[in-house]
FIDOLUM-18120 format. One record per residue (C-alpha): residue number from 1; x, y, z; residue in one letter. Coordinates in nm, 2 decimals, decimal comma. Layout:
<atoms>
pos|X|Y|Z|code
NUM|X|Y|Z|A
...
</atoms>
This chain:
<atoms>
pos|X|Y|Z|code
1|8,50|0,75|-3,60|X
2|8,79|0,58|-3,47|X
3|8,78|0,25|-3,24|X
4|9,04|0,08|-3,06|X
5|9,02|-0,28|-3,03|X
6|9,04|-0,25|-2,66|X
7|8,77|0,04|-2,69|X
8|8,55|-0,20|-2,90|X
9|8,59|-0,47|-2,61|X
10|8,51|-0,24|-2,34|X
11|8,15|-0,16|-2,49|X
12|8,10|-0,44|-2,63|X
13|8,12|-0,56|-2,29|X
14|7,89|-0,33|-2,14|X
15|7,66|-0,38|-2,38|X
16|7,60|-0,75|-2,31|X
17|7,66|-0,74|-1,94|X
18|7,52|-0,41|-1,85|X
19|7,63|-0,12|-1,63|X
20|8,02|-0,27|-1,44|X
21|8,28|-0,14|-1,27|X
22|8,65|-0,12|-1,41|X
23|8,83|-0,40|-1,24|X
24|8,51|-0,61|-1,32|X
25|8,62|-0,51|-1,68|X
26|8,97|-0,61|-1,64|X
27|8,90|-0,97|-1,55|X
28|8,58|-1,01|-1,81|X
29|8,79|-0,93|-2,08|X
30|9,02|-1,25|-2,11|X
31|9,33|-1,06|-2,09|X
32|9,24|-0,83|-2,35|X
33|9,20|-0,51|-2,15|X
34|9,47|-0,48|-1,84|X
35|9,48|-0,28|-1,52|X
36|9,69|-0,06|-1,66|X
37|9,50|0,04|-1,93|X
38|9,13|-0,01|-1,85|X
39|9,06|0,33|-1,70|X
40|9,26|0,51|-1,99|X
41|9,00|0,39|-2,25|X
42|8,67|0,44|-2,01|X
43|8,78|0,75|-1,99|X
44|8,84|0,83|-2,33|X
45|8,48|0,65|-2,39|X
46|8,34|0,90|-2,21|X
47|8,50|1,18|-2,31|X
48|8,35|1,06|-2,66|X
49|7,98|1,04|-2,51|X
50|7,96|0,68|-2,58|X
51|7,98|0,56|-2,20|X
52|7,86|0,73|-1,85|X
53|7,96|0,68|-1,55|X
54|7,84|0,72|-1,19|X
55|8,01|0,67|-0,83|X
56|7,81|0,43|-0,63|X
57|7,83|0,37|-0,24|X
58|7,99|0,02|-0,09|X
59|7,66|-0,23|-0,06|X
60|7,45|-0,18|0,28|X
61|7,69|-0,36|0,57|X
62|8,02|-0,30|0,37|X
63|8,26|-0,10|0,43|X
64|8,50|0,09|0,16|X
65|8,52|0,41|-0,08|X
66|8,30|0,50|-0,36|X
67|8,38|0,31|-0,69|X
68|8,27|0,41|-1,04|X
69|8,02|0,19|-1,18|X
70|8,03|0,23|-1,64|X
71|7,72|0,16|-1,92|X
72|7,72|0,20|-2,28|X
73|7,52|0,53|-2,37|X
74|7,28|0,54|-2,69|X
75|7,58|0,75|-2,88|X
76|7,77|0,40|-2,76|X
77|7,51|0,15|-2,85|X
78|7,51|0,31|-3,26|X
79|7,91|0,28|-3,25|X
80|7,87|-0,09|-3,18|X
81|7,60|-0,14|-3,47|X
82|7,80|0,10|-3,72|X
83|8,13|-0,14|-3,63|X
84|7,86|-0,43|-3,75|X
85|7,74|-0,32|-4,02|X
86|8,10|-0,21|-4,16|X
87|8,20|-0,56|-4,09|X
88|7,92|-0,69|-4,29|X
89|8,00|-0,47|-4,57|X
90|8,33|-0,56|-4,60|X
91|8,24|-0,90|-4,59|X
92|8,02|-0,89|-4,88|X
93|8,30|-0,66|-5,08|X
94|8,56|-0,89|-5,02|X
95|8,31|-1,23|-5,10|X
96|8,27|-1,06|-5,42|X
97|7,92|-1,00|-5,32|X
</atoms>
């Protein structure tokens, strides 16, 4: 299993905020993850399983095109607690513990 930092900031994201859309991502992420890149790793999140995504209409009254609304799949939720746990582990290793 690999993980970009970026990657790892994107679902991280979702997984404390909930289901957003990319731009939302884009300024949530303190400069971390840019408009340039933000729909590159979505999409490679969901090409991995660990996001979803589904188009969602303007809000009653309000006018515009579909946008893509993202949230962090099961598969996604496990890559976030396996990223934990290897940190802990490491942790421990490197405390002598």
């Amino acid at each position: 299993m690999f993980v970009t930092p970026k990657q790892e900031k994107a679902l991280r994201m979702l997984l404390a905020n909930g289901p957003m859309y990319g731009l939302q991502m884009v300024k949530s992420s303190g400069g971390e993850i840019g408009r340039g890149t933000v729909y590159v790793v979505l999409t490679k999140l969901e090409d991995k399983g660990w996001i979803e995504s589904k188009l969602r209409s303007p809000p009653a009254g309000k006018r515009g095109p579909e946008r893509r609304e993202y949230s962090i799949t099961g598969s996604g939720r496990d890559v976030v607690l396996a990223i934990d746990q290897m940190r802990v582990a490491c942790s421990i290793n490197l405390a002598g513990g």
